[in-house]
N, C-alpha and C positions, 0 to 999 in steps of 0.2 A: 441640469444634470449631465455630465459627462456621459457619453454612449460608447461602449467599447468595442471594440472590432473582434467580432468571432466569425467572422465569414471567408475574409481573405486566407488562403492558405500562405505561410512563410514560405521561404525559399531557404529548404533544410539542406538540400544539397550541398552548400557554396559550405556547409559547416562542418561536415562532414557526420552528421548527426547517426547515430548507431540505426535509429529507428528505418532510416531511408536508405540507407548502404546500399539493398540490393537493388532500387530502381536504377541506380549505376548502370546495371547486367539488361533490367528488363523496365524501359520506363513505362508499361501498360500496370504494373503490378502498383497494389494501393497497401500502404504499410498501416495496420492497424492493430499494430501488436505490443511492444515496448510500453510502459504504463510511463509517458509522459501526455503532452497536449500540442497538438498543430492549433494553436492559438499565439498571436503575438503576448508577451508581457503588457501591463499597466504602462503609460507613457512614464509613472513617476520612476517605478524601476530600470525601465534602459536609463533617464535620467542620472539616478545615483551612478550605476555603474556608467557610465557616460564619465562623471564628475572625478570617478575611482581612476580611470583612464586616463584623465588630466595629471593626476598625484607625476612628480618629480623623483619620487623615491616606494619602490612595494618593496619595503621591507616588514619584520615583523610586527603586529598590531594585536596589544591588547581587548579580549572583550568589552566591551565599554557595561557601565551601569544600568544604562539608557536601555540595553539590548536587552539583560537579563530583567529590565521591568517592563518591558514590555511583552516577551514570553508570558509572564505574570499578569501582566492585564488582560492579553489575549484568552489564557485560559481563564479566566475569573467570568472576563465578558464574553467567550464562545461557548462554556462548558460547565460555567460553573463551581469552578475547580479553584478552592483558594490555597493556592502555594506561596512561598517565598522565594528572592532568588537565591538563598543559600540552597533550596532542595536541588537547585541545576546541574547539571553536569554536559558541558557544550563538546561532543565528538563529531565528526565529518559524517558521519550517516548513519543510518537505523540500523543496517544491517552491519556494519563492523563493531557496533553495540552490542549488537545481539552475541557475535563472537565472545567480547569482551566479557559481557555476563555467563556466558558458556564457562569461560576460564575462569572468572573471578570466582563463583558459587558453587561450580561443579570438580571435580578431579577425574581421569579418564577412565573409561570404563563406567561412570556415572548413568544411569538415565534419565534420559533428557524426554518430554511429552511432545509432539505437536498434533494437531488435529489435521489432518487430511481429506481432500486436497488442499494444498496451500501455498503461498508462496515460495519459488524452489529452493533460496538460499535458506530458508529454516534447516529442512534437512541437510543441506551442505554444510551450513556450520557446524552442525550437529557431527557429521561424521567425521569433516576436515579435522577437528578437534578432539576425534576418538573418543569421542561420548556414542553411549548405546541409544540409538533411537527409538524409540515409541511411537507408534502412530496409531492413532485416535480417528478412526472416519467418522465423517458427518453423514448424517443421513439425508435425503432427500426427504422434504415431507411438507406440505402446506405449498406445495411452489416456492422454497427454498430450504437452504441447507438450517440441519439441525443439531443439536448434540446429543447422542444417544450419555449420559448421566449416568443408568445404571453400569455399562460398560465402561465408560471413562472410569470411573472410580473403580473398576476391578482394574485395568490399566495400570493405575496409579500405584495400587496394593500390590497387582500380581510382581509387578517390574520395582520393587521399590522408588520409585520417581524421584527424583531431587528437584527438578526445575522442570515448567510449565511455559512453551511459548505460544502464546497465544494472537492471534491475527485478529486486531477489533478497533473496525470492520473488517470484515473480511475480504480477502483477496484470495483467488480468483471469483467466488462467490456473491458480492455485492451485500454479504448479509451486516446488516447493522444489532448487536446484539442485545438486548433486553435488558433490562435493569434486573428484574428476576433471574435470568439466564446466567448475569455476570455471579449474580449473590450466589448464586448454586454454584459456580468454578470456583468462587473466593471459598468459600466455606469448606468443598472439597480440600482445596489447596491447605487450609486453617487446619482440618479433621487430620489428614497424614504428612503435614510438614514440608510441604510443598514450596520452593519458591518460583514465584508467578516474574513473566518479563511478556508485559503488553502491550505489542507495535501498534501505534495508532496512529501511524503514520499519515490515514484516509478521513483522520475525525474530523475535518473540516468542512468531507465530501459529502455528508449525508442530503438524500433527495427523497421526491416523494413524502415530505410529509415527518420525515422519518428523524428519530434524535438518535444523540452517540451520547453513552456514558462512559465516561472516562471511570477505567477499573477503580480507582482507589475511591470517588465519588460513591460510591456503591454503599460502602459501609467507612468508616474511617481507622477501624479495626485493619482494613485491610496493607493501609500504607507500610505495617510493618515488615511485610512482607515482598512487597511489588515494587517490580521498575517497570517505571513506563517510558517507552520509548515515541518522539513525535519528531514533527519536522514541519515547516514553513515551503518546505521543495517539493512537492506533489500540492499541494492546494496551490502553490501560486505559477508552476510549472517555471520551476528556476532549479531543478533536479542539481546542475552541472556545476552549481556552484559551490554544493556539499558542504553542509552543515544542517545537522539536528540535533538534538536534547533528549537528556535522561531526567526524570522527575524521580529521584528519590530522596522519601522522605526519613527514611530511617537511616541517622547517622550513620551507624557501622555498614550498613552495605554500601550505603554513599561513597564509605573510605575504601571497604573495599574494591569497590566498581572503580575507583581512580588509580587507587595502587595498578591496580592491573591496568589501565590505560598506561602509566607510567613505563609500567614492564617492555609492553607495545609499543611507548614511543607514540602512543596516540593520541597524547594529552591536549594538541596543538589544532584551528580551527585554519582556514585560508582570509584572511581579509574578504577575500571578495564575498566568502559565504558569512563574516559577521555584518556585513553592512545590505548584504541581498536580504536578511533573514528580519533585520530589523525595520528595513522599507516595507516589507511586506506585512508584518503586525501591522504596522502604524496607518499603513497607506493604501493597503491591498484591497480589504473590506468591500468599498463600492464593486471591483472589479467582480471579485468571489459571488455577491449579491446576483450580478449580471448573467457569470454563468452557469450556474447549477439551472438555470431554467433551459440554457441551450442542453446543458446533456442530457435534459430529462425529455425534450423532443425531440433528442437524438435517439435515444431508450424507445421512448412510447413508440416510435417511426420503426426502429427495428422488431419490437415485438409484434405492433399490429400486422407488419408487414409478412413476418413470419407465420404467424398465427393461422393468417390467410389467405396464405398462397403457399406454402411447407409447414403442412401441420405435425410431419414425422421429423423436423427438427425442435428438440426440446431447449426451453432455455431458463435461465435463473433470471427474474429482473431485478434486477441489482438496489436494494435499498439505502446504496450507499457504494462512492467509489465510479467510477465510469467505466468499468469491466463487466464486461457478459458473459457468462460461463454457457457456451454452447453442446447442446448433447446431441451428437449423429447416431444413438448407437440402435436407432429404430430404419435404419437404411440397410442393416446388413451385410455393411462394408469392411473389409480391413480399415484398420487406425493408419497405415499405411498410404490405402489408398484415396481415403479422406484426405489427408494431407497432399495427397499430389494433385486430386481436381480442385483444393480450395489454391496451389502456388500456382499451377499449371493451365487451370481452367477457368475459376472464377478469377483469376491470376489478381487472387486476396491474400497476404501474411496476416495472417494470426499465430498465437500464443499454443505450441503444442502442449495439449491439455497432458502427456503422459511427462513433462519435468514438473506438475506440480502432486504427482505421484500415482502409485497405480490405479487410483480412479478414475484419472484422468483416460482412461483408455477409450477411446472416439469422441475425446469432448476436444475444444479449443475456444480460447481467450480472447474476445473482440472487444478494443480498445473504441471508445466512442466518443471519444474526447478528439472532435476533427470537426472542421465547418458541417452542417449537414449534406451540403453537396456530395461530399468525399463520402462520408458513412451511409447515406443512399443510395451511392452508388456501388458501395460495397455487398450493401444487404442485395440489391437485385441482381447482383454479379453472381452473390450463391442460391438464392431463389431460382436463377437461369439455369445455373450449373445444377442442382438437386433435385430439383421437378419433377423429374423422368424417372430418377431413381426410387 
């Protein structure tokens, strides 16, 4: 059996990689923020793109067959999820989907649901595109976030809602959502007319034990309704090459969700992201196998470690996703000045918990998706740095 390399750190530098930028300024500082992975690729992926490298001519390249039955096998054999590949619909990323479905479903001044906190480009799209934003907090409750139900559904009513975007699993939270959980937001969504757009971007991620149901799976009532959004680029950490997938199943929003690609001019994929996306179904597998157990002793390492030896920092352990929603707000501290002992002191980047909205106020986002060495040495960097406080 092939053994895959998670220990070596790459040399992100020479690439100019967004996540490492500011070790440029400060190289003591450990970047653990950006929701990519300091792991190399599968040897079969540099391969292909290796072979892509070779080509004589990039010009333009149709999707192949191959690609779209293989999203299809992939879901059927990870998830469960029997589609066809006419349900496909292939754009460069989740979140200019998400845009896409903004435009296609909604008209301005519409509003739009998400649950908070969340990933920041939800609410961006949302506003960038002059739809009324709604936000829905999650609660804290059980050692992870929850959906307060009775409120959501006054949300929905009180705001007329037209469209639901929903983070499943969730990011920044780790939460992997329940088969019950999903049934209660489809059924809400069913009850006032809601249409549901569910990034599942992370469904590949789940750990601990933990499964992902893909929304429409739930009930098959629901597919009339839903676009689900996924992607092969965060599970196989090949982000840069940009391409993801809409799963809708019901003709007419299908056409409509393309028309408005059309409109956009976003109807069109990068080679490099149809041939990244299709090694990765096919080939990736053993790798994926390999690492969910490094992030989970990258997790278990950080929570034990916190637990005790900083027991006034709270945190979410992630049951899905390699994000850890960090809580300082038992220190006392300005959000502020949080932020300058974790750049300045534990001279650690993380994910400023106030762009994934006001509840993020003294939380931040620690990426654990690094050799262990890196992420251990991260966690005792703020262990050292908060102690005393």
């Amino acid at each position: 059996m092939t053994r895959y390399d998670f220990t070596t750190l790459p040399d992100r530098l020479s690439t100019n990689a967004i996540k490492w930028l500011k070790t440029k300024e400060d190289k003591d500082l450990l970047p653990l923020w950006i929701a990519d992975m300091d792991f190399p690729v599968f040897p079969e992926m540099s391969e292909a793109l290796q072979g892509f490298a070779n080509r004589t001519v990039f010009g333009y390249d149709e999707p192949s067959e191959s690609l779209f039955q293989a999203i299809v096998d992939w879901e059927m054999a990870e998830h469960h999820y029997a589609i066809s590949p006419e349900d496909l619909v292939l754009i460069e990323g989740v979140v200019p989907a998400i845009s896409v479905a903004i435009q296609a479903y909604t008209k301005e001044g519409d509003a739009v649901l998400i649950n908070t906190p969340v990933y920041p480009p939800f609410a961006r799209s949302v506003k960038l595109n002059k739809r009324k934003l709604i936000t829905n907090s999650l609660l804290v409750q059980n050692d992870h976030f929850e959906i307060d139900f009775a409120q959501l559904e006054k949300d929905i009513v009180d705001n007329e809602v037209k469209l639901y975007i929903l983070c499943s699993p969730h990011n920044p939270g780790g939460r992997v959502w329940t088969r019950d959980e999903l049934e209660k937001i489809g059924r809400l969504c069913q009850k006032h007319g809601v249409l549901m757009v569910s990034d599942e971007i992370h469904q590949d991620l789940t750990l601990f034990g933990h499964e992902h149901h893909s929304f429409n799976t739930v009930a098959p009532e629901f597919k009339d309704f839903a676009i689900i959004l996924s992607s092969a680029t965060k599970t196989f950490n090949i982000a840069g090459t940009k391409n993801s997938f809409a799963i809708i199943q019901n003709p007419e929003l299908r056409k409509t969700f393309k028309d408005q690609q059309l409109v956009n001019n976003q109807h069109e994929v990068s080679s490099l992201g149809l041939l990244a996306t299709e090694v990765a179904l096919r080939k990736g597998k053993p790798w994926l196998e390999q690492l969910k157990p490094v992030l989970e002793g990258n997790i278990t390492y950080l929570a034990e470690t916190f637990d005790a030896n900083l027991p006034k920092l709270k945190f979410l352990k992630p049951e899905g996703t390699y994000l850890v929603w960090l809580d300082f707000s038992d220190f006392g501290l300005e959000h502020e000045e949080i932020s300058r002992l974790l750049l300045e002191e534990a001279k650690v980047q993380l994910n400023d918990g106030l762009t994934f909205g006001r509840e993020g106020k003294c939380h931040f986002r620690f990426n654990t998706a690094a050799p262990a060495d890196i992420v251990q040495e991260a966690v005792d960097r703020i262990v050292k740095t908060f102690a005393d406080r």
